[in-house]
MINUDO-511639 format. One line per 8 residues: number of its first residue (from 1); their letters; for each residue x, y, z of N, C-alpha, C. Coordinates in steps of 0.1 Angstrom, whole numbers, padded with zeros to 4 digits. Layout:
# residues N
NUM) A) X:Y:Z:X:Y:Z:X:Y:Z ~ ...
This chain:
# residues 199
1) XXXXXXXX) 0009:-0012:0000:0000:0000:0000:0009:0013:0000 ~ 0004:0020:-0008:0012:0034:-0004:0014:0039:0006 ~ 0000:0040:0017:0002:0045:0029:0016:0045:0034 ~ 0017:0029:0039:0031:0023:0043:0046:0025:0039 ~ 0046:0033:0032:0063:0040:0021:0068:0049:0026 ~ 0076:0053:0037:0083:0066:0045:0085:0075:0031 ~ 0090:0063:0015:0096:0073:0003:0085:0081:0000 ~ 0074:0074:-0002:0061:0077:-0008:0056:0093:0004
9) XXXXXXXX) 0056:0091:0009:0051:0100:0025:0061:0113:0022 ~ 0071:0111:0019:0085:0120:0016:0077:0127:0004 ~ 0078:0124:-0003:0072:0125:-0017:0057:0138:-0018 ~ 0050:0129:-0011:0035:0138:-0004:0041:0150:-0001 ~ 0048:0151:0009:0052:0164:0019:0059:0174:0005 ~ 0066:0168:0000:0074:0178:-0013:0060:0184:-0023 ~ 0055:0177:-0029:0043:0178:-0037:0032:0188:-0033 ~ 0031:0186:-0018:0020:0191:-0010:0024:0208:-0008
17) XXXXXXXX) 0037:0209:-0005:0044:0220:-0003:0039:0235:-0009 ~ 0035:0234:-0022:0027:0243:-0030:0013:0247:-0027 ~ 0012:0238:-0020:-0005:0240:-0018:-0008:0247:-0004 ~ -0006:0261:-0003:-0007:0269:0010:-0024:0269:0009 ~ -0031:0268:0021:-0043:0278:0026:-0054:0266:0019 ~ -0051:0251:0021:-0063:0243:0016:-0069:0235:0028 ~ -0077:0233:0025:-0082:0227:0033:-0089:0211:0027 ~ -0089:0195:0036:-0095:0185:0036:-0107:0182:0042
25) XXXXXXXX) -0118:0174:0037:-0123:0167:0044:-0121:0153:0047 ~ -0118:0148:0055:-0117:0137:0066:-0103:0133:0060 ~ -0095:0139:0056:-0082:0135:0055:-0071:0125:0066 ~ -0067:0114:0055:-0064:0100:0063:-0045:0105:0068 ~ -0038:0112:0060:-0026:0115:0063:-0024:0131:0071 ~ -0015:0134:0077:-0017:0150:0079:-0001:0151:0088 ~ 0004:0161:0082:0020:0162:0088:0022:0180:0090 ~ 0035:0185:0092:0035:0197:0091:0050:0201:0084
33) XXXXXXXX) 0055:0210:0075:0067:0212:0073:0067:0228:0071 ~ 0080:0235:0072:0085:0247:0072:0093:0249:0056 ~ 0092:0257:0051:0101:0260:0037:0117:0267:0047 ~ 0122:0264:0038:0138:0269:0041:0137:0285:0032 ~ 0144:0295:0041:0146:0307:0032:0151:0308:0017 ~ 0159:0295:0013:0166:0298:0001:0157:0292:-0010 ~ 0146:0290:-0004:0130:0287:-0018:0130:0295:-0024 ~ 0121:0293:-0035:0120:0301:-0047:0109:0297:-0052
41) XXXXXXXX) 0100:0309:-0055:0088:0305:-0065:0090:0321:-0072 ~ 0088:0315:-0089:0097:0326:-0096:0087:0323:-0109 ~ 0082:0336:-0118:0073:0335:-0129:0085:0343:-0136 ~ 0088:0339:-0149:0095:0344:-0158:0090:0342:-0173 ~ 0097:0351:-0184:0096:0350:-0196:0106:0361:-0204 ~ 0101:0364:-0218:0112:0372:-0223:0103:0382:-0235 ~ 0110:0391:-0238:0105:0403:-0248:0114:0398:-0264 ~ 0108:0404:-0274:0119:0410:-0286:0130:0413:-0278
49) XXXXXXXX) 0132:0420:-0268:0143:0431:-0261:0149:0422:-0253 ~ 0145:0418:-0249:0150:0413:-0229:0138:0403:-0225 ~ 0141:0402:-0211:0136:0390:-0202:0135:0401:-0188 ~ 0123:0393:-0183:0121:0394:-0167:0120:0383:-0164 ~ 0121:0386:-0150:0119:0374:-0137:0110:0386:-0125 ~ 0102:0376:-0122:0096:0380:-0110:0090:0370:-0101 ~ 0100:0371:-0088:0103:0366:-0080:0090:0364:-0065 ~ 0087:0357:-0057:0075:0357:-0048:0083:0360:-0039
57) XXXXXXXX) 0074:0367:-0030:0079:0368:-0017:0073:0358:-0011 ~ 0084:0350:-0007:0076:0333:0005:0077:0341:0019 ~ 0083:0349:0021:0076:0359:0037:0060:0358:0035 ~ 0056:0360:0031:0037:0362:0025:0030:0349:0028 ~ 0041:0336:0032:0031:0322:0029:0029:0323:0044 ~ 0016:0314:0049:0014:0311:0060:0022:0301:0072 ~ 0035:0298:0075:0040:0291:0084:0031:0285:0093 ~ 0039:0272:0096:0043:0261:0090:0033:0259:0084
65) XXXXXXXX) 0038:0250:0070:0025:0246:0060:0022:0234:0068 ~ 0005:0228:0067:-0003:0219:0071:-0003:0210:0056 ~ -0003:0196:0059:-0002:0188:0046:-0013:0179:0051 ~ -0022:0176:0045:-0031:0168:0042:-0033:0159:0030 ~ -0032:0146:0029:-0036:0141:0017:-0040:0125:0017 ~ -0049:0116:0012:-0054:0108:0006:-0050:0097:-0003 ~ -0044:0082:0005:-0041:0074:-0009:-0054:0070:-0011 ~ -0049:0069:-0028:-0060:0060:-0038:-0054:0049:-0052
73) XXXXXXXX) -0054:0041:-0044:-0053:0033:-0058:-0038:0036:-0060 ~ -0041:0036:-0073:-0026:0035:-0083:-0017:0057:-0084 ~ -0031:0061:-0073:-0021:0077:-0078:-0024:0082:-0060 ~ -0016:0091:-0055:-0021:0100:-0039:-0024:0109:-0048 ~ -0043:0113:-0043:-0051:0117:-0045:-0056:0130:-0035 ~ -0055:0145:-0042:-0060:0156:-0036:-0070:0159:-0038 ~ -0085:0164:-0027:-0090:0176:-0027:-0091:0186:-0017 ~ -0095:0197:-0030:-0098:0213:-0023:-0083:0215:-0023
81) XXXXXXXX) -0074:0212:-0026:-0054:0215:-0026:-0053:0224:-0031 ~ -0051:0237:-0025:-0049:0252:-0035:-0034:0258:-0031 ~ -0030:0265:-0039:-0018:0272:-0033:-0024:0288:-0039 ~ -0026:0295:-0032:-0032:0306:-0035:-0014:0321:-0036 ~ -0015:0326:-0046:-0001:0337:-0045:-0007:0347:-0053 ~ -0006:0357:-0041:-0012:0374:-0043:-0003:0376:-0054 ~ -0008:0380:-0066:0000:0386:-0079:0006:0397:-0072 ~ 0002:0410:-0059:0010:0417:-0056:0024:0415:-0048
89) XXXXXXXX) 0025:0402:-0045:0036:0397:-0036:0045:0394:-0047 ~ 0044:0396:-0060:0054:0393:-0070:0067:0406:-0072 ~ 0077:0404:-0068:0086:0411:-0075:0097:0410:-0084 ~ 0094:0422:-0095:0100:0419:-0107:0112:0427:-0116 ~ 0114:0432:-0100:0126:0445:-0103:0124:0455:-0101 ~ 0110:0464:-0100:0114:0476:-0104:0097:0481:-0104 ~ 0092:0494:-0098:0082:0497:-0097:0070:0492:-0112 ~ 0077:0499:-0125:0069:0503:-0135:0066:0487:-0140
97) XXXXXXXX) 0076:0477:-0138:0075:0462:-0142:0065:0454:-0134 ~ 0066:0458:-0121:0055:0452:-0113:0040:0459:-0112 ~ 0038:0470:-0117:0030:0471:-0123:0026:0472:-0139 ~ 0034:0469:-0146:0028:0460:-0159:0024:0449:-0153 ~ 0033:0442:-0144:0032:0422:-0145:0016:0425:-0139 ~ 0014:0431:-0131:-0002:0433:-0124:-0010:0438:-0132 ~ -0008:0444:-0143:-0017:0446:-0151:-0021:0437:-0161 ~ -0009:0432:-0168:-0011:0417:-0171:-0017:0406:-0166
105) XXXXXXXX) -0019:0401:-0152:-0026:0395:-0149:-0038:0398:-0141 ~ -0044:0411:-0146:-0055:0416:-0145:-0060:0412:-0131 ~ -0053:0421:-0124:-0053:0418:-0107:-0064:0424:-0096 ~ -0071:0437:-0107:-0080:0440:-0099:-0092:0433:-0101 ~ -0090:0427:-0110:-0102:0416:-0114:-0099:0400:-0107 ~ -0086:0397:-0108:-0084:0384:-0101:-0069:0386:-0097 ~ -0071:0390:-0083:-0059:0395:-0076:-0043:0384:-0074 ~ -0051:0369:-0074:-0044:0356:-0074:-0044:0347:-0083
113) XXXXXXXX) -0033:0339:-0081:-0031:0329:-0092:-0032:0318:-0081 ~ -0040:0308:-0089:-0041:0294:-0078:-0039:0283:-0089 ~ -0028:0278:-0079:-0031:0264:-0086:-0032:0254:-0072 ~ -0040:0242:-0080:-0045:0231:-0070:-0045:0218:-0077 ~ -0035:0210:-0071:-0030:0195:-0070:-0043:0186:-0070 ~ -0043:0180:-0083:-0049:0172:-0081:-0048:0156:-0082 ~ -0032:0150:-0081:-0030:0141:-0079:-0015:0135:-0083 ~ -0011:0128:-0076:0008:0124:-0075:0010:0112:-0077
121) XXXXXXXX) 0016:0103:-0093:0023:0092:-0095:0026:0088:-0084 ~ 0030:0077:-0082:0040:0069:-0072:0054:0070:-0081 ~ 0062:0077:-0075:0080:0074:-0083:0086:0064:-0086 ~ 0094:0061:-0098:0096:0045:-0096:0113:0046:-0090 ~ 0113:0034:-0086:0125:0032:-0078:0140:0037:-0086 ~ 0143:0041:-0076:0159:0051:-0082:0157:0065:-0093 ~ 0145:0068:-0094:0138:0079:-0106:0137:0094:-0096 ~ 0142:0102:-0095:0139:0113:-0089:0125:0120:-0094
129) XXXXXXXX) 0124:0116:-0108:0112:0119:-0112:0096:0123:-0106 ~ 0089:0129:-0102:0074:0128:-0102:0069:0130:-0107 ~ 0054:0123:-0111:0045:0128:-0125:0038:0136:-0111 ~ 0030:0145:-0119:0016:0157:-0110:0010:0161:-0116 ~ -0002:0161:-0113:-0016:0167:-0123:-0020:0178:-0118 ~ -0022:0190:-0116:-0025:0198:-0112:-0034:0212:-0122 ~ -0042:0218:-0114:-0046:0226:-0120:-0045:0242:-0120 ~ -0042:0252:-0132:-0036:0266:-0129:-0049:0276:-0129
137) XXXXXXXX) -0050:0285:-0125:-0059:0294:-0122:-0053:0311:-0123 ~ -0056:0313:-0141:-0049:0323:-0138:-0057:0338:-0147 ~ -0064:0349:-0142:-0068:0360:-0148:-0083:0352:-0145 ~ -0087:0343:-0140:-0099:0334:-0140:-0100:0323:-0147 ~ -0092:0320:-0154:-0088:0309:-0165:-0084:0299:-0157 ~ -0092:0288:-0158:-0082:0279:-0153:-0078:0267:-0165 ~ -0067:0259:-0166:-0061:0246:-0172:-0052:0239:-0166 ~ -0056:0227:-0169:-0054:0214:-0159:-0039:0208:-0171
145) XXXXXXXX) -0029:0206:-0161:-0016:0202:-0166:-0009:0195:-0160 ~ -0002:0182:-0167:0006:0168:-0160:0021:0178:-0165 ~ 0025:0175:-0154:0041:0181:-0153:0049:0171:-0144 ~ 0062:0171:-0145:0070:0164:-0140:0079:0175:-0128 ~ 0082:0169:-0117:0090:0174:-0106:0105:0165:-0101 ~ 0115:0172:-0098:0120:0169:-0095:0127:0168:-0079 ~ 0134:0159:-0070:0131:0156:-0060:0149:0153:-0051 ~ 0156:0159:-0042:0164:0154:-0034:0159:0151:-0025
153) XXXXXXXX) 0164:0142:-0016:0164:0139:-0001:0177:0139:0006 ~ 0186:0152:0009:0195:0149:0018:0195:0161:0028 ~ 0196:0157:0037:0192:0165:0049:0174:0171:0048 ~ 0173:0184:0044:0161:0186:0038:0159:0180:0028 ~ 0144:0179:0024:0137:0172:0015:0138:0187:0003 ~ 0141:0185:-0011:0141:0192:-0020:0137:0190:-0034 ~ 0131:0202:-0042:0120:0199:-0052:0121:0210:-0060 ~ 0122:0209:-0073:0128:0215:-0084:0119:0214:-0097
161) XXXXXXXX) 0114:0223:-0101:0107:0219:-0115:0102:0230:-0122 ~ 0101:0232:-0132:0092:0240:-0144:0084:0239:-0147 ~ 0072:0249:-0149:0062:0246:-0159:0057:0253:-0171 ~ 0062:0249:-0178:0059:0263:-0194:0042:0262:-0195 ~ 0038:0277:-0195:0027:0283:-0197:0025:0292:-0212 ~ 0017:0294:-0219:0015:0301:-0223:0001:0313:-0214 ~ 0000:0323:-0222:-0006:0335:-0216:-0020:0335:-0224 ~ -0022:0332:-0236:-0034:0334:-0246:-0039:0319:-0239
169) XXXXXXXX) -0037:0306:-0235:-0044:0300:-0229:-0053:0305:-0219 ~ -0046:0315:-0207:-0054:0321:-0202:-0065:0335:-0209 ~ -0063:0334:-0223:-0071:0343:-0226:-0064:0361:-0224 ~ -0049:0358:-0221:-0042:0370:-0221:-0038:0370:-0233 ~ -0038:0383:-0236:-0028:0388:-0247:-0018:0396:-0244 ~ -0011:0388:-0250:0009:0397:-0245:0011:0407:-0251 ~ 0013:0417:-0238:0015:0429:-0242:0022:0434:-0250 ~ 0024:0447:-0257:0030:0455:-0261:0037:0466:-0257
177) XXXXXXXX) 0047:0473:-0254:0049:0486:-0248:0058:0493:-0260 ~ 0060:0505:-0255:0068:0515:-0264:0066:0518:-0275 ~ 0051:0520:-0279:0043:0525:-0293:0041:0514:-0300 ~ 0042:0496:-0297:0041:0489:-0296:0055:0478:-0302 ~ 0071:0488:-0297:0080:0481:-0306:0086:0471:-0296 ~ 0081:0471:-0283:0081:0456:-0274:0074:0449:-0270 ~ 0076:0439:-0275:0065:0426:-0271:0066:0415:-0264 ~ 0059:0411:-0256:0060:0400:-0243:0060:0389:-0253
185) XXXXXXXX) 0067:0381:-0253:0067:0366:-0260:0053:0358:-0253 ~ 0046:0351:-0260:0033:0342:-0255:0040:0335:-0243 ~ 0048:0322:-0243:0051:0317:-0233:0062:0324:-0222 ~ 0059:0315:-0211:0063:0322:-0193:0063:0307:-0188 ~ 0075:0313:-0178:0079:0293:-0173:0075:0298:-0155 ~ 0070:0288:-0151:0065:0288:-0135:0079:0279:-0127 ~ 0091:0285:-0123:0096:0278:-0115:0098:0276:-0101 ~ 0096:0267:-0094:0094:0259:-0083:0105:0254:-0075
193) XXXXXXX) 0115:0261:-0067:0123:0257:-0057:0121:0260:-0043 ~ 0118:0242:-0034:0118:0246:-0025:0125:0232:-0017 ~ 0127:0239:-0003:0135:0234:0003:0128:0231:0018 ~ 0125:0221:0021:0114:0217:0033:0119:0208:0042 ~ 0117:0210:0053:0118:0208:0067:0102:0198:0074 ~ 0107:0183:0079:0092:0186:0087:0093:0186:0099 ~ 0080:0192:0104:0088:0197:0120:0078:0190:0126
């Protein structure tokens, strides 16, 4: 059984890590872990011109995260698993950029981007690999995407991964600035470093 797997349990806690401010009903597992300062949750992309990064402030997440989750069968199984991140907790260098990026994701209309886990492969033996289904929430848009994560275990438990987005899925269109001779390229990568403690 899955239950039974200290690897598999390891695994949950990393996966789960993303999902700040959710809540279960009658959830059969439940643990608690801390992010390490040197995390990262970081939205990037590029122009004709240049590239940004804009960076989260994980000051903003709620300590210690609460992990809750559900085996089933052949996948560990989430609901209601959200990780909720105030578009204004994004920084991206520089006053005028962080307010493009917020205009871009049309924040007075949908202030947050959510995504919520909806369910975790079992890893195969010696694979750092994890498959995860999860779903994005963004400008009110949401789309459901299998992405892969990656995973250490030494000392802290650690987790590393990408997710290329485009923007016109959510029904954005990439901007223009400077009489329109720079333009936001369609795709933006969602990267994911974190470094977790359970306490």
């Amino acid at each position: 059984m899955l239950s039974t797997s200290p690897h598999i349990t390891k695994i949950v806690w990393i996966v789960s890590a993303l999902l700040i401010g959710f809540g279960f009903t009658d959830p059969e597992r439940e643990t608690k872990v801390r992010v390490a300062p040197e995390s990262e949750v970081v939205i990037s992309g590029t122009t004709n011109v240049n590239e940004f990064t804009c960076k989260y402030n994980l000051e903003e997440l709620e300590l210690p995260i609460r992990l809750a989750y559900d085996d089933k069968a052949e996948q560990i199984q989430f609901s209601n698993a959200q990780l909720k991140l105030a578009n204004d907790c994004f920084d991206c260098g520089g006053k005028a950029i962080n307010k493009d990026f917020r205009e871009l994701l049309q924040t007075e209309e949908h202030p947050q981007v959510e995504l919520r886990l909806l369910y975790v492969d079992p890893p195969q033996p010696d694979n750092q690999k994890i498959g995860v289904g999860m779903e994005i929430k963004i400008a009110g848009v949401a789309r459901n995407y299998e992405t892969i994560l990656y995973c250490e275990q030494q000392g802290n438990i650690c987790v590393d991964g990408t997710i290329p987005l485009k923007l016109t899925d959510f029904g954005l269109e990439p901007p223009r600035k400077v009489l329109g001779m720079i333009k936001v390229h369609d795709e933006i990568q969602v990267k994911v470093a974190l470094s977790l403690k359970e306490i």
